[in-house]
NUZAKOL-527048 format. One line per 4 residues: number of its first residue (from 1); their letters; for each residue x, y, z of C-alpha. Coordinates in nm, 3 decimals. Layout:
N
NUM = a = X:Y:Z  ...
//
This chain:
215
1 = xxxx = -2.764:-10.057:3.675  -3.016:-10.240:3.793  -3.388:-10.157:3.684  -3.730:-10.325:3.841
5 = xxxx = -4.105:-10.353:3.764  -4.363:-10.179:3.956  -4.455:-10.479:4.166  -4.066:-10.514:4.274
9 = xxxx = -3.962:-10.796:3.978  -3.615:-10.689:3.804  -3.625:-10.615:3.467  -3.389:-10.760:3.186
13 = xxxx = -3.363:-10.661:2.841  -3.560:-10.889:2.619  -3.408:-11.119:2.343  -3.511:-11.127:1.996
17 = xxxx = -3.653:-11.441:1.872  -3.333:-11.566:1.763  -3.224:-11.553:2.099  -2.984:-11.235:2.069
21 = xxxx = -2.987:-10.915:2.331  -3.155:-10.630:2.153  -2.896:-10.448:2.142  -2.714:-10.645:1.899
25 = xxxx = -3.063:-10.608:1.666  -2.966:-10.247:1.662  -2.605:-10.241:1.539  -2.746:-10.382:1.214
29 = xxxx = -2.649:-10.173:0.937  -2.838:-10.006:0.691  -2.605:-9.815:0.387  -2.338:-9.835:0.635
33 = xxxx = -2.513:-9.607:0.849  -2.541:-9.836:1.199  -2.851:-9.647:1.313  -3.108:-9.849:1.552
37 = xxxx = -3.483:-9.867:1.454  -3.555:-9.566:1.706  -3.314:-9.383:1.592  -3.390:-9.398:1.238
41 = xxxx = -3.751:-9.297:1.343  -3.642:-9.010:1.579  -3.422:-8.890:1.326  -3.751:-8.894:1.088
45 = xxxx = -3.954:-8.711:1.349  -3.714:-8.450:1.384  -3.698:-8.419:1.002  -4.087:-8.419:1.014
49 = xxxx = -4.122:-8.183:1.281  -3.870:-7.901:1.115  -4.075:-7.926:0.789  -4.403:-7.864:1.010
53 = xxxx = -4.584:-8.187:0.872  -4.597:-8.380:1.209  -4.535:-8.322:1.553  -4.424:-8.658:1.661
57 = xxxx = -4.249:-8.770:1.981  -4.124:-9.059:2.175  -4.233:-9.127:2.480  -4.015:-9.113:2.834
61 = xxxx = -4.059:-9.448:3.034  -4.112:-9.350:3.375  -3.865:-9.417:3.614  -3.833:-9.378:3.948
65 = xxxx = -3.476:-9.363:4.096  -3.403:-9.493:4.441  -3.071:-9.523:4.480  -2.767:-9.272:4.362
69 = xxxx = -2.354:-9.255:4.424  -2.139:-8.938:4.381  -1.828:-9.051:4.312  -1.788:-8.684:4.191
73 = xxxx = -1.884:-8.406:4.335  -1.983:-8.288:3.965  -2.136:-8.651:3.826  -2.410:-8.882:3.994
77 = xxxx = -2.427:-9.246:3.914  -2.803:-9.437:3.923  -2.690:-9.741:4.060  -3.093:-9.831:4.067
81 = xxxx = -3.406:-9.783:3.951  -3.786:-9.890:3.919  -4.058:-9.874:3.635  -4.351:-9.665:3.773
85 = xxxx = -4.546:-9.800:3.546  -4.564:-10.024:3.232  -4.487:-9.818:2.926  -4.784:-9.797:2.648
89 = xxxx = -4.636:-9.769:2.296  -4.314:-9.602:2.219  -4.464:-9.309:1.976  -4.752:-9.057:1.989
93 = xxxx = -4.817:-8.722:1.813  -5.039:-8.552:1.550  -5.051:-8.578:1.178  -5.270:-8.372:0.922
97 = xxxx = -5.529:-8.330:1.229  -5.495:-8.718:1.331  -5.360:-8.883:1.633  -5.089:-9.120:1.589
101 = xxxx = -4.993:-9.382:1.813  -4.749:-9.666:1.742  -4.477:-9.879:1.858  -4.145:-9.964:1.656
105 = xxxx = -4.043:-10.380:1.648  -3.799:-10.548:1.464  -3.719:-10.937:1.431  -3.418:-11.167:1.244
109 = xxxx = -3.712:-11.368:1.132  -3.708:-11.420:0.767  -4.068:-11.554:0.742  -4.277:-11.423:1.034
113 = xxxx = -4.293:-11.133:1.291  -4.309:-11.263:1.653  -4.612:-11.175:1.853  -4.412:-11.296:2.172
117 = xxxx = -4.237:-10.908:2.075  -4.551:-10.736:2.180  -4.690:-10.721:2.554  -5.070:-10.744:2.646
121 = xxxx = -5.084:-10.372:2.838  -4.936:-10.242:2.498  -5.281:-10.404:2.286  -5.478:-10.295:2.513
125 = xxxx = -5.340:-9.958:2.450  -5.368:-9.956:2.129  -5.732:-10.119:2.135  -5.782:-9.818:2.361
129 = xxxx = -5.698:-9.525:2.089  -5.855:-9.739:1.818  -6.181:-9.660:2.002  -6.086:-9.338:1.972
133 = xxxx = -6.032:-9.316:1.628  -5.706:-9.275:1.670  -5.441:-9.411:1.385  -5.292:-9.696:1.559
137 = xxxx = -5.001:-9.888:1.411  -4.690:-10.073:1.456  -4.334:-10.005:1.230  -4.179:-10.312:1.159
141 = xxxx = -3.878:-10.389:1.037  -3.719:-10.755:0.948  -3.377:-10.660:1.004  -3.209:-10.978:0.756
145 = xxxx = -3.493:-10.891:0.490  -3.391:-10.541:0.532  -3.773:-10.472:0.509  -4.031:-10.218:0.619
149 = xxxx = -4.376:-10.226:0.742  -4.609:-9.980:0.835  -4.845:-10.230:0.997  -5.192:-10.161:1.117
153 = xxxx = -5.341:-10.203:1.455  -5.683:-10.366:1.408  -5.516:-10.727:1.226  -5.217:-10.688:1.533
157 = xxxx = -5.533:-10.707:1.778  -5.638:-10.960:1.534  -5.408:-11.174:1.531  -5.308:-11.119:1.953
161 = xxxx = -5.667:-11.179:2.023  -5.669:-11.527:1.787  -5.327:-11.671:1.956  -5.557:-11.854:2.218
165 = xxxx = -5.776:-12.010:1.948  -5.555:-12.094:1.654  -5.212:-12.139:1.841  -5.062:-11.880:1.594
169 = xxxx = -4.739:-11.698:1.773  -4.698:-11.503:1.457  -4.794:-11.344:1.181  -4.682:-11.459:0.870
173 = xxxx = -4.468:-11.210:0.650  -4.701:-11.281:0.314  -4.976:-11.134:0.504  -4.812:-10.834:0.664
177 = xxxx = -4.756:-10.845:0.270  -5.105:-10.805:0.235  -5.251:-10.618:0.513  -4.928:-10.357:0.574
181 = xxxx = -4.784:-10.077:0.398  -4.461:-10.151:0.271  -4.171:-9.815:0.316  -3.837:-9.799:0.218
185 = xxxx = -3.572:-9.616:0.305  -3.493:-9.242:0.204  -3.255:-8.977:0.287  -3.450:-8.727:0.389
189 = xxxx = -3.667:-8.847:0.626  -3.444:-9.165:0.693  -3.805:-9.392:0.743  -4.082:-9.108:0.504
193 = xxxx = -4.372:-9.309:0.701  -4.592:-9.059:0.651  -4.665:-9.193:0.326  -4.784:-9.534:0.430
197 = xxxx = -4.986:-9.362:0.698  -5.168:-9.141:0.449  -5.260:-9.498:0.287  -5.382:-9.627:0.627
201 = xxxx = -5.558:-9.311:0.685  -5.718:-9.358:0.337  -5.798:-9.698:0.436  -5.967:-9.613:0.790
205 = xxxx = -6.208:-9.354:0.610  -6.325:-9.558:0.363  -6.327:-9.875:0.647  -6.581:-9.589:0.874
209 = xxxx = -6.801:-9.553:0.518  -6.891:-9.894:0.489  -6.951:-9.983:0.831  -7.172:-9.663:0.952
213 = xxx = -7.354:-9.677:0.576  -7.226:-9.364:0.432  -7.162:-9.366:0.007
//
């Protein structure tokens, strides 16, 4: 089924960086399970959700449908369909009396995490609920590494912002090393998160200290 842009332009699924249809990223299997990033994290937020520590949610993409065939009386077919609008970030919700809002990325890369993977309406987004004080980060997973990363917002915007200057389309694994919060797998929650958020969130405080003066 077709699917279009706002201003008209059709849409196709984007390739990873390795030149492979997403959804081939997301029959990659973990322990055998053959779960997708998303679903991992849904599956999390569920797990999150029944346990009352976060309500967590993904967010629709709206879609406006223009054209539908019954070949049933009882089933309806979209044969096609436009994007309203260009979709923010993928997650939003509330955590311990914070606002989360954060987008889920993966790459083959072995060495670096494409910045060609984000889009410039989702960093202004997230620039947006920074100013907010919202907590603002991306989950990233290097699907060969078989790695993790609860990485923040502010060096994302960083490093987006510095592409023009530097030339940099990435960012370097050794420093999402650095400057992200590593998680491994669990059982239950699939992706536990959380944990490296309450590090950010630690982080952010003490980050508001030092630049309003407070001890």
């Amino acid at each position: 089924m077709p699917f279009h842009y706002p201003n008209g332009q059709p849409y196709s699924r984007p390739s990873d960086p390795n030149g492979h249809k997403r959804a081939k990223v997301q029959q990659v299997r973990f322990d055998n399970r053959g779960m997708s990033l998303e679903e991992e994290i849904n599956e999390s937020n569920q797990f999150y959700l029944a346990h009352d520590l976060a309500v967590i949610y993904k967010k629709p993409i709206p879609i406006q449908i223009v054209k539908v065939d019954y070949p049933r009386r009882s089933a309806a077919v979209i044969k096609e369909a436009y994007f309203r609008q260009a979709s923010t970030t993928d997650y939003n919700g509330v955590y311990a009396g914070y606002y989360l809002d954060f987008e889920a990325k993966e790459t083959k890369n072995k060495t670096s995490f494409p910045l060609k993977n984000f889009h410039q309406h989702q960093i202004e987004h997230l620039r947006h609920c920074l100013k907010q004080n919202g907590i603002c980060f991306v989950i990233m997973r290097f699907v060969t590494l078989e790695r993790l990363f609860v990485y923040p917002a502010t060096p994302l915007i960083r490093a987006w912002d510095a592409q023009a200057k530097a030339g940099a389309k990435s960012i370097p694994l050794h420093t999402i090393e650095v400057e992200g919060f590593e998680v491994h797998y669990g059982l239950n929650p699939r992706i536990p998160y959380l944990t490296a958020v309450d590090q950010l969130i630690h982080y952010s405080e003490s980050q508001k200290g030092v630049h309003y003066g407070k001890q």
